[in-house]
C-alpha positions in Angstrom: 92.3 109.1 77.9 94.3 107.5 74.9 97.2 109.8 76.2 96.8 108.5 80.1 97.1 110.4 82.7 100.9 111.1 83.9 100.7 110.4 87.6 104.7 110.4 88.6 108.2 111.2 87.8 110.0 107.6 87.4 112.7 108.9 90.0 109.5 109.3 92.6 109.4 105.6 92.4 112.5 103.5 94.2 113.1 100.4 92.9 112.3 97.7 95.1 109.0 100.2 96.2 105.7 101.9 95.5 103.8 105.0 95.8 100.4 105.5 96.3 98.2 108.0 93.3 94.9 108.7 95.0 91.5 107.7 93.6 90.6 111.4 93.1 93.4 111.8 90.7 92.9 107.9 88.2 89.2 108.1 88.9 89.2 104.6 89.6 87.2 103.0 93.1 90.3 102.6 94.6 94.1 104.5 95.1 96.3 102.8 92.7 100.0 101.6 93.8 102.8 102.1 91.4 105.3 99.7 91.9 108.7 99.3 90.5 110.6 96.5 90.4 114.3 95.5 90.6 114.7 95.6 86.8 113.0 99.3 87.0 110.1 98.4 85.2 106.7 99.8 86.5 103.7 98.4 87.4 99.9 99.6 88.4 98.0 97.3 90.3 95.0 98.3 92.9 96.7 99.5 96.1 94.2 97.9 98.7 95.3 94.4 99.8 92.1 91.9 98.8 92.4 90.3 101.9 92.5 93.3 104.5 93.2 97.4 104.0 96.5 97.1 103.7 98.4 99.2 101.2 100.1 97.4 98.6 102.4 100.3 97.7 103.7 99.8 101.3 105.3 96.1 100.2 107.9 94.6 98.9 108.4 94.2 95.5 110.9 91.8 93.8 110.5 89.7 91.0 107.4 90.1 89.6 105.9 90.3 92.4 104.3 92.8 95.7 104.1 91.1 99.0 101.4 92.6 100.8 103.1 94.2 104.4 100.5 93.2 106.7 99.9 89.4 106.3 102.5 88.6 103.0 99.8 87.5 100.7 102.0 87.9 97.0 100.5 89.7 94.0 101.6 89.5 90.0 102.6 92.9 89.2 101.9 91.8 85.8 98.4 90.0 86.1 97.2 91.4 89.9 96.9 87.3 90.2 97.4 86.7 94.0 100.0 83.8 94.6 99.7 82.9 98.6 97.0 83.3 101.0 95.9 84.4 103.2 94.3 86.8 100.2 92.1 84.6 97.3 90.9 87.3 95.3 93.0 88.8 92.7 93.5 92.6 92.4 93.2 94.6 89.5 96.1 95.5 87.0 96.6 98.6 85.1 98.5 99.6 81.9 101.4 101.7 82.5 103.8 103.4 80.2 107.1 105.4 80.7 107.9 108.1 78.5 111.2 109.5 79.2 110.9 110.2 83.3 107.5 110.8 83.2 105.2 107.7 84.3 101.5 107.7 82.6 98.7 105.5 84.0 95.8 104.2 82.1 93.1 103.3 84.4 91.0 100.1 83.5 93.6 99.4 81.3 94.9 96.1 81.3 98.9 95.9 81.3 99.3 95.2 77.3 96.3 96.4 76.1 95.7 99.5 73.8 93.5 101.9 75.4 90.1 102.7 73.2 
């Protein structure tokens, strides 16, 4: 797992958007949202909202952050620290790296951690 495990093509990933990589595919409990903001850098962060099922890959993301579509709860797309309620559990972030187009997720990662 040292390599991760490429998951997208950067251009699959609008800025300003997310897409959804199943569970089946990272391994993880839940689908994982790819998000990539305005600047075009990438983020992984747990794709189910902590408040309610919604997808976080479905938001808006700006800034640092994903707002949640169903009830705008905000997340860090750095540290999956929720900002607003109505959510008040974080989520989980991922370490992501771009290599050329090619976007490689490293589950349980922490964004700027090595992975063992």
């Amino acid at each position: 797992m040292s390599d991760g495990i490429r998951v997208a093509d950067l251009n699959d990933i609008p800025e300003g958007a997310g897409i959804t990589v199943n569970r089946a595919v990272t391994g993880t409990d839940d689908d994982i949202a790819l998000l990539r903001d305005e600047d075009g850098s990438v983020w992984a962060l747990n794709n189910t909202c902590t408040h309610e099922t919604a997808s976080l890959a479905d938001g808006w993301v700006e800034k640092g952050w994903v707002e949640c579509p169903l009830h705008s709860s905000r997340f860090c797309l750095r540290t999956g620290v929720v900002e607003c309620l109505p959510a008040t559990r974080d989520t989980v972030a991922h370490r992501v790296v771009v290599r050329g187009d090619d976007v490689y997720l490293f589950p349980g990662v922490p964004p700027g951690e090595e992975p063992r």
